[in-house]
Residue, then its C-alpha position, 0 to 999 in steps of 0.5 A: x927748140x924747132x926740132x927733137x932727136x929721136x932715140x934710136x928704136x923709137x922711130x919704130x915705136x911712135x909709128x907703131x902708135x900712130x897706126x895703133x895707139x887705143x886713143x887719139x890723143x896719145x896717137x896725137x902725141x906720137x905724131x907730134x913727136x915724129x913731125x918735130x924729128x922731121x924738122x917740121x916747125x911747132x906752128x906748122x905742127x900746131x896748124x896741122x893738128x889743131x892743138x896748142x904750141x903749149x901742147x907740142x912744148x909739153x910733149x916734146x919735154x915729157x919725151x926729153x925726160x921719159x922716153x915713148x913710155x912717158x907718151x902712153x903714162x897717165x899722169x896723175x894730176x890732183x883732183x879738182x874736186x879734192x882741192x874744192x873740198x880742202x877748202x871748202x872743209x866738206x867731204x866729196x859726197x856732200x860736195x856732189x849733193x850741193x852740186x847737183x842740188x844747185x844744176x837743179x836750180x839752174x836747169x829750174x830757173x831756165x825752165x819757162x814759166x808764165x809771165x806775171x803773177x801766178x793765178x789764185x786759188x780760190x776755194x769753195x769757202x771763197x767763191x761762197x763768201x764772194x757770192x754772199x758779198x754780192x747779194x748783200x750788195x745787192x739788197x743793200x741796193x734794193x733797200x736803199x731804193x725802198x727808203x727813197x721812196x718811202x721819204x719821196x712818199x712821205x715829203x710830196x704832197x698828196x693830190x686830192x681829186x677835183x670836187x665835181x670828178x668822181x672818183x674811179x672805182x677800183x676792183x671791178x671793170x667799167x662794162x661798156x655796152x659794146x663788151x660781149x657776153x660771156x658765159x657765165x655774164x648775166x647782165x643785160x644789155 
């Protein structure tokens, strides 16, 4: 089946669809047929179109059976969105709503995102809690020391002053008698 005879008139008539046809597959189809009549071979046809031989077969036999109008007929072919929802027993609005919702989610798990774990919120209540946590840490600290020492205080031995030193004043300053007078200084020299 290299070849296909043509009917009389319609030589006239693909030519006319190959200048004229509204789109390029039925222009496509007209010129398959027209290169088959010629003698042109399907791998030939196949290579110079860019189609299918599957292509050129199915033409070549939709010519056999309806002539050039069976070239421009839309064929209806069952829709694929129909036989979804026969077996999935849903009608075609909720079909779409699960369909667009699950693109969503795939268009979303595309979408980048930043790597390891989202970052905490923290709330005002939080930050005051960790502050209080702190300084309760902190005084614990503090307290801790002040019982040391008071047991370091109470453990060591006191030191008595040697007999024959005497022991240092508290309060007021040694004057020497190189300190300067000052206003207000009345002690002599």
């Amino acid at each position: 089946m290299c070849s296909i005879t043509l009917r009389p008139d319609d030589p006239a008539a693909l030519r006319e669809l190959v200048r004229s046809a509204p789109d390029h597959l039925t222009r496509q189809r007209a010129l398959i047929l027209l290169l088959l009549s010629a003698g042109v071979t399907w791998a030939a046809v196949t290579a110079a179109l860019g189609c299918s031989s599957a292509t050129v077969a199915r033409w070549a036999d939709r010519y056999r059976a309806g002539g050039v109008p069976a070239l421009t007929a839309h064929v209806p072919r069952p829709s694929r969105l129909q036989e979804a929802c026969e077996q999935l027993g849903i009608c075609e609005r909720r079909f779409e709503a699960l369909r667009t919702t699950a693109i969503r989610a795939g268009v979303a798990a595309l979408e980048p995102r930043p790597v390891g774990r989202p970052p905490r919120v923290i709330s005002p209540d939080h930050s005051e809690i960790t502050r209080l946590r702190e300084r309760i840490a902190e005084l614990e600290t503090q307290l801790q020391a002040a019982l040391i020492r008071a047991e370091l205080a109470g453990a060591l031995p006191r030191l008595q002053p040697e007999p024959g030193k005497p022991r240092p004043r508290s309060g007021r300053a040694k004057e020497s008698k190189w300190s300067r007078s000052r206003p207000g200084n009345t002690s002599k020299r």
